[in-house]
C-alpha positions as CSV (number, residue, x, y, z in Angstrom):
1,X,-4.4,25.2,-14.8
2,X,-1.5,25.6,-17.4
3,X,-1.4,29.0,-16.6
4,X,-1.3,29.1,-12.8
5,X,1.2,26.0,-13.1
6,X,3.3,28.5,-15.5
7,X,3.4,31.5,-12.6
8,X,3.8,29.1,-9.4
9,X,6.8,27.8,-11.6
10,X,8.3,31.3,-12.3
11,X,7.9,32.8,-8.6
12,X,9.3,30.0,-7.1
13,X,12.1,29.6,-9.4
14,X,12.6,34.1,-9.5
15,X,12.4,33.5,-5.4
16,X,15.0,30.3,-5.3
17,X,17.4,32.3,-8.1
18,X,17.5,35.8,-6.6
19,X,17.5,34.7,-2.9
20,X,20.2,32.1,-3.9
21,X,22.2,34.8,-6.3
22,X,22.0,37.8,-3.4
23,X,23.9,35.1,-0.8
24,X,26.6,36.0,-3.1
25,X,26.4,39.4,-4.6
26,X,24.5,41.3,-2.1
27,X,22.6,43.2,-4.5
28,X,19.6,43.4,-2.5
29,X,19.4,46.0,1.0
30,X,17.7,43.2,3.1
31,X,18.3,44.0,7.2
32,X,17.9,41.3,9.1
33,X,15.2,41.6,11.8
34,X,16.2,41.1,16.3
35,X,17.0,37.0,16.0
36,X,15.7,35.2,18.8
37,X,18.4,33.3,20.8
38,X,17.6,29.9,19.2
39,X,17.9,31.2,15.6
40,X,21.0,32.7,16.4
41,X,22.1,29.3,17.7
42,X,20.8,27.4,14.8
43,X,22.2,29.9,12.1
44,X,25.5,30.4,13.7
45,X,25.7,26.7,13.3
46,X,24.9,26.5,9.8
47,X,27.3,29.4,8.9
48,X,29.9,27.9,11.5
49,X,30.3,24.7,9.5
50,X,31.9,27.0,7.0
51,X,30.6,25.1,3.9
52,X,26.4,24.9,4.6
53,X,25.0,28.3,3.5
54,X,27.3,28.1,0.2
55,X,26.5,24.8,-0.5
56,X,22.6,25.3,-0.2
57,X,22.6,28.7,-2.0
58,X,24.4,26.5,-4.8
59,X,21.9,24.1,-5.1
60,X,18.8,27.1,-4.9
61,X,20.4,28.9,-7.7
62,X,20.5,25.9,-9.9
63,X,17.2,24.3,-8.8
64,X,16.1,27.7,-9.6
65,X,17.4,28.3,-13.0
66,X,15.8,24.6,-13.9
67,X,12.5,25.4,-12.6
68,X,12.4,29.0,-14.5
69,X,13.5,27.0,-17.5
70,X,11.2,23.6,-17.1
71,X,13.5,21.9,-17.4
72,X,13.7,18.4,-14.7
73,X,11.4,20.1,-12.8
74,X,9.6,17.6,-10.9
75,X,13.5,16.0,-10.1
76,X,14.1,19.8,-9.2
77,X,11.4,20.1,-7.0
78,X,12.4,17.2,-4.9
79,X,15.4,18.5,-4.4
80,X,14.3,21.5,-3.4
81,X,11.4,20.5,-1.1
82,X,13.3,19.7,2.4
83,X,14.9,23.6,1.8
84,X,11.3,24.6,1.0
85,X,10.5,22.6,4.3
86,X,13.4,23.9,6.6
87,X,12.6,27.9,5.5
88,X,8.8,27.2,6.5
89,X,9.8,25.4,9.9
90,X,12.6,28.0,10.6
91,X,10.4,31.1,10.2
92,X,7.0,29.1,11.6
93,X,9.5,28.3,15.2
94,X,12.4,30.5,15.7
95,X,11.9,33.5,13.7
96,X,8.0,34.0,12.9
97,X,8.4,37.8,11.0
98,X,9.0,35.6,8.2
99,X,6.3,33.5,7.9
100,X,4.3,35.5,5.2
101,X,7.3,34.8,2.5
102,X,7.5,31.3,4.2
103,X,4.1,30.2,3.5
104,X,4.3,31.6,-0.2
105,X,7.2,29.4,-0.8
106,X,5.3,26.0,0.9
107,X,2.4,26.9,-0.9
108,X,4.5,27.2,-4.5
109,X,5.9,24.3,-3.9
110,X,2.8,22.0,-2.8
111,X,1.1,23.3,-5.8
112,X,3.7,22.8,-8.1
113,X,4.7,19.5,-6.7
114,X,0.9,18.4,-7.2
115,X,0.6,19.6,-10.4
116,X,3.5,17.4,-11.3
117,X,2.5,14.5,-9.4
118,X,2.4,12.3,-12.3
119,X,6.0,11.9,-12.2
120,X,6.2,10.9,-8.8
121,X,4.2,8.3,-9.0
122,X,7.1,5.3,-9.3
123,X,8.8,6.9,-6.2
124,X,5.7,5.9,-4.2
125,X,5.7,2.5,-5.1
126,X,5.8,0.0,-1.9
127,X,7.8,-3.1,-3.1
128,X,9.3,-2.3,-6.1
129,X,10.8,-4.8,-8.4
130,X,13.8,-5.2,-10.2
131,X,13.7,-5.7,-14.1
């Protein structure tokens, strides 16, 4: 289990890093496929804010970088699951040529988030008390 917990942690974190890292630097050749009219409308939103794709790509590359290292992961993967969430919703609805990579990333992240479940356990905690 150590080992598969050790590779769901690396890809997710290698596909958070380098898809967060080429927002920036463009080092990768990746041609968009024909949007439908709703993605357009929902990206162009997004990127029309002006601050949304930078700010998200921010938080990928370091949620990345954290997970590759093991370091806060299970924080990490919280704060990474409603992206994980919104990439498998946007390519499962508006744009479904990406739901292959999609459901890699949901699947990553389910099995990495039950592997660490542990350390979720206090979140889930109905009436908590004060100490």
């Amino acid at each position: 289990m150590k080992i598969a917990v050790l590779i769901a942690r690396i890809l997710l974190g290698l596909i958070f890093v380098v898809f967060g890292l080429n927002f920036f630097f463009h080092f990768l050749p990746i041609t968009p496929p024909p949007m439908s009219a709703k993605a357009q409308a929902f990206s162009g939103g997004l990127y029309g804010s002006g601050y949304f794709f930078q700010y998200m790509k921010v938080i990928e590359i370091t949620s990345g970088l954290a997970i590759l290292f093991n370091r806060y992961t299970a924080f990490f993967l919280l704060i990474l699951f409603p992206v994980s969430v919104n990439i498998f919703l946007y390519h499962s609805i508006l744009m479904p040529s990406g739901v292959p990579v999609a459901a890699v990333i949901i699947v990553l992240h389910l099995f990495l988030a039950f592997s660490y479940r542990k350390y979720y356990a206090s979140i889930f905690t109905a009436v908590p008390t004060v100490s």
